[in-house]
N, C-alpha and C positions, 0 to 999 in steps of 0.2 A: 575550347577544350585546351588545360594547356598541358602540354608537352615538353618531355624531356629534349636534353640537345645532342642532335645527332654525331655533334663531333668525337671523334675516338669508337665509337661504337665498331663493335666485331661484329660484321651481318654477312649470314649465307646467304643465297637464292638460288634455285633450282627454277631451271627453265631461263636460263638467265639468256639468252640468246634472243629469246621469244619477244613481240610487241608490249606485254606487261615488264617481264623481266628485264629488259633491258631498256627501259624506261623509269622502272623502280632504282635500279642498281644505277641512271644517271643522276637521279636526285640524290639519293643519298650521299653520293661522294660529293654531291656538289655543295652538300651541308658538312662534309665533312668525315663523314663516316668510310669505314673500309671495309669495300666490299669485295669478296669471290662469291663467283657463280659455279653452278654446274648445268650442262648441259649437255647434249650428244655428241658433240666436236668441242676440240679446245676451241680457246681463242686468249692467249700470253696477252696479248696486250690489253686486254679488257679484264685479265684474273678470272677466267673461266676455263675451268678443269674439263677434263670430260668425262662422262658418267654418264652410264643405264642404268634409272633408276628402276629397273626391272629386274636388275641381277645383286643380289644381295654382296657378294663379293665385291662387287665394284662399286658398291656404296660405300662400304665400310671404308675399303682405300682412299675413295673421291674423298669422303667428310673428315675421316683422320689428314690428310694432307691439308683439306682445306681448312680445319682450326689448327694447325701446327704454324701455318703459314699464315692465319690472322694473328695467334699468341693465345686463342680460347677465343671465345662465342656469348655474341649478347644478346644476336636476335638470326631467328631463322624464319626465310621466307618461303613456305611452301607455294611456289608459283607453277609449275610446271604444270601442264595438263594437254589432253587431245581431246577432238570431238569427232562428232563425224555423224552418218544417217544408222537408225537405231529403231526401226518401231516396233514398242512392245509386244505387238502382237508373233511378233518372228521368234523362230527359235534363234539361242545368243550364237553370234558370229563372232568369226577371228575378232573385229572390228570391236565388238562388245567386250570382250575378252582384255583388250589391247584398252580401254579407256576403265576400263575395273582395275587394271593390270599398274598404269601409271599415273591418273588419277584419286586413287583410294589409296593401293598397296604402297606402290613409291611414294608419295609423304609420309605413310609409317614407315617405310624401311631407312627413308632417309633423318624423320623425326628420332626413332628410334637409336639412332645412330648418334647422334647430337646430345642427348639428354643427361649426359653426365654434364659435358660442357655448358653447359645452358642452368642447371640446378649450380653448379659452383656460381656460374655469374648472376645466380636470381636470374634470367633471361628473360627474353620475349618469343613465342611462336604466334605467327599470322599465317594461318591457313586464305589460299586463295580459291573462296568456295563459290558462289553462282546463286544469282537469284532465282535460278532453275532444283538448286537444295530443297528451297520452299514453294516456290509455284511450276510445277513442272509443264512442257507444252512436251506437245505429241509428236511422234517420228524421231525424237530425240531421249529414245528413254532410258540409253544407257549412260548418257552424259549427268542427266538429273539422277538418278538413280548413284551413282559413285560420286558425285557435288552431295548428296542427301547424305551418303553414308560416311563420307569426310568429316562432317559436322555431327555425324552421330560419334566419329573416332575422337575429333575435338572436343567433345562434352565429355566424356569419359577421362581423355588425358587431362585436361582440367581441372576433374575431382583429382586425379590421382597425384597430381603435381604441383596445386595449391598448396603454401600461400610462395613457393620456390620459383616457381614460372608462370608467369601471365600466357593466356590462350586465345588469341580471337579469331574470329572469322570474317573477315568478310565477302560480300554481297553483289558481286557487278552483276548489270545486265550483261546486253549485249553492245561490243563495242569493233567495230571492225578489223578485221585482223585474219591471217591465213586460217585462223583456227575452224572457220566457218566453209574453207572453199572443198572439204570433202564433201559437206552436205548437198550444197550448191551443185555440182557435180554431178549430185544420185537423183536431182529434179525435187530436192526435197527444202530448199530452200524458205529459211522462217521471215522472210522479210516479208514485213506486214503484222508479222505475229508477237514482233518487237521492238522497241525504240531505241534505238543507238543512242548510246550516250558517251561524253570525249573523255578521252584514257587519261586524263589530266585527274580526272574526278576520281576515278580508280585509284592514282597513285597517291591523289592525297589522302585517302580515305586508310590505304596501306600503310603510309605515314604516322597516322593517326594512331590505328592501330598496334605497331609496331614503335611509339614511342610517349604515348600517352603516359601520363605519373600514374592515374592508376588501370587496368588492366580491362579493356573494353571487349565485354564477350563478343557483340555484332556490330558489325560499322557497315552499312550500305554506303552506298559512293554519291546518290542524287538523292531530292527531296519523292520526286516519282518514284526512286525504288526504297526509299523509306515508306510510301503507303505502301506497296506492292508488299513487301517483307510483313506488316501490320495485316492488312488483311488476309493474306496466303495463312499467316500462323494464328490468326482470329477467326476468320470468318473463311474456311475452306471450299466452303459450300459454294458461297458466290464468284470465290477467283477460276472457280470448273467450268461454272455459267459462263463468266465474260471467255474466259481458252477456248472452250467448246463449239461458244458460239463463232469465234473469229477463222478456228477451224474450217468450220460449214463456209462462211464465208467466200474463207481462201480456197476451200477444194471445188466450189459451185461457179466459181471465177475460171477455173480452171489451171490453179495454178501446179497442180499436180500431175494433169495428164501428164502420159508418157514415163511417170517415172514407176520403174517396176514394184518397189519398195511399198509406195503408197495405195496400189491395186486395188488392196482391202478396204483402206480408208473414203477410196472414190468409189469403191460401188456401194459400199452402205449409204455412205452420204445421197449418192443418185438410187438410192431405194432399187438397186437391180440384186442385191446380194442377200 
């Protein structure tokens, strides 16, 4: 694939603090590129502002400061996101609230923000979506559910700002990282249910993304989650089979006991409910 050159490039990143973000934002400078971040806390020596990308007013200020202090915008990296325990079957909690709130809303409030600056420079947006967009797993439904609805906002922004601004998405599984340790926590933990893959593959797939000559709507990070992506949006029917089945599984091993959340899911599974 080839690729533009990172050097001189003006790039945002939200979340810049976090294990993608601050992994993305070392490559690129290390090609060349000039990066601020936003995140919850500054950090001056790293060029990360601080910003709630939950509160419309201090977005505006974070994004205006942070393109006034690149000189204008060539690529913005919507990284930023939370997880946490979610099964659909619950009514929504703070917790669900809180990952709609900063996973969906905050890349628009922050995209929105950007988009003068980014149509002057023809620009780039790379949305940082989940292979849980397209194949979703259980106990997790409000993470996939705002990753799904990301890419439904991507696709829309895309019409609307073709041929001025390239839009991609990409694709990670799951790769280790704090993002996973509220789950873990609630007893609701997906290991088993997914294959970690190294953040290496991630960053370059963002890369990719975010500097490609011409404008790649989906970039997965591994060849595994290139079929995963293939079949999730071809063949629906059978990525429910393979989840479902791994579910039973995992809840029949007993990986669930004890956790409050999944109650529902272990007594149907054990035919008591």
């Amino acid at each position: 694939m080839s690729t533009r050159d990172a050097r001189g490039k003006r790039v945002l990143i939200t979340g810049a603090s976090g294990t993608f973000g601050r992994a993305i934002a070392d490559r690129l400078r290390a090609e060349g590129a000039m990066v601020v971040g936003l995140d919850m806390r500054a950090d001056p020596e790293r060029s990360i502002l601080a910003c709630d990308i939950t509160d419309d007013t201090r977005v505006a200020d974070a994004v205006g400061q942070a393109i006034a202090q690149l000189g204008g915008l060539d690529i913005l990296i919507n990284n930023a996101g939370v997880g946490g325990p979610a099964p659909a079957e619950l009514p929504p909690s703070d917790e669900v609230r809180l990952q709609l709130e900063v996973n969906l809303l905050g890349a628009w409030r922050v995209t929105a923000a950007c988009i003068a600056a980014l149509v002057e420079s023809r620009g780039r947006i790379v949305m940082l979506a989940s292979r849980m967009a397209v194949m979703q797993l259980p106990l997790a439904a409000a993470y996939g559910a705002s990753k799904r609805a990301l890419v439904a906002y991507a696709d829309a922004l895309r019409l609307e700002l073709r041929p001025h601004v390239g839009v991609s998405c990409v694709y990670p599984s799951s790769v280790r990282s704090p993002i996973h340790g509220s789950t873990a926590a609630a007893g609701l933990s997906l290991e088993g249910m997914s294959t970690y893959e190294p953040l290496e593959g991630v960053v370059d797939a963002v890369l990719v993304a975010a500097l490609s000559r011409r404008p790649r709507r989906d970039v997965t990070t591994t060849p595994r989650g290139a079929v995963e992506f293939f079949l999730a949006r071809h063949l629906p029917a059978l990525t429910d089979r393979i989840v479902a089945k791994t579910l039973a599984e995992r809840t029949r091993s007993g990986a669930f006991d004890g956790a409050p959340l999944a109650a529902g899911v272990v007594a149907r599974q054990r035919g008591t409910r």
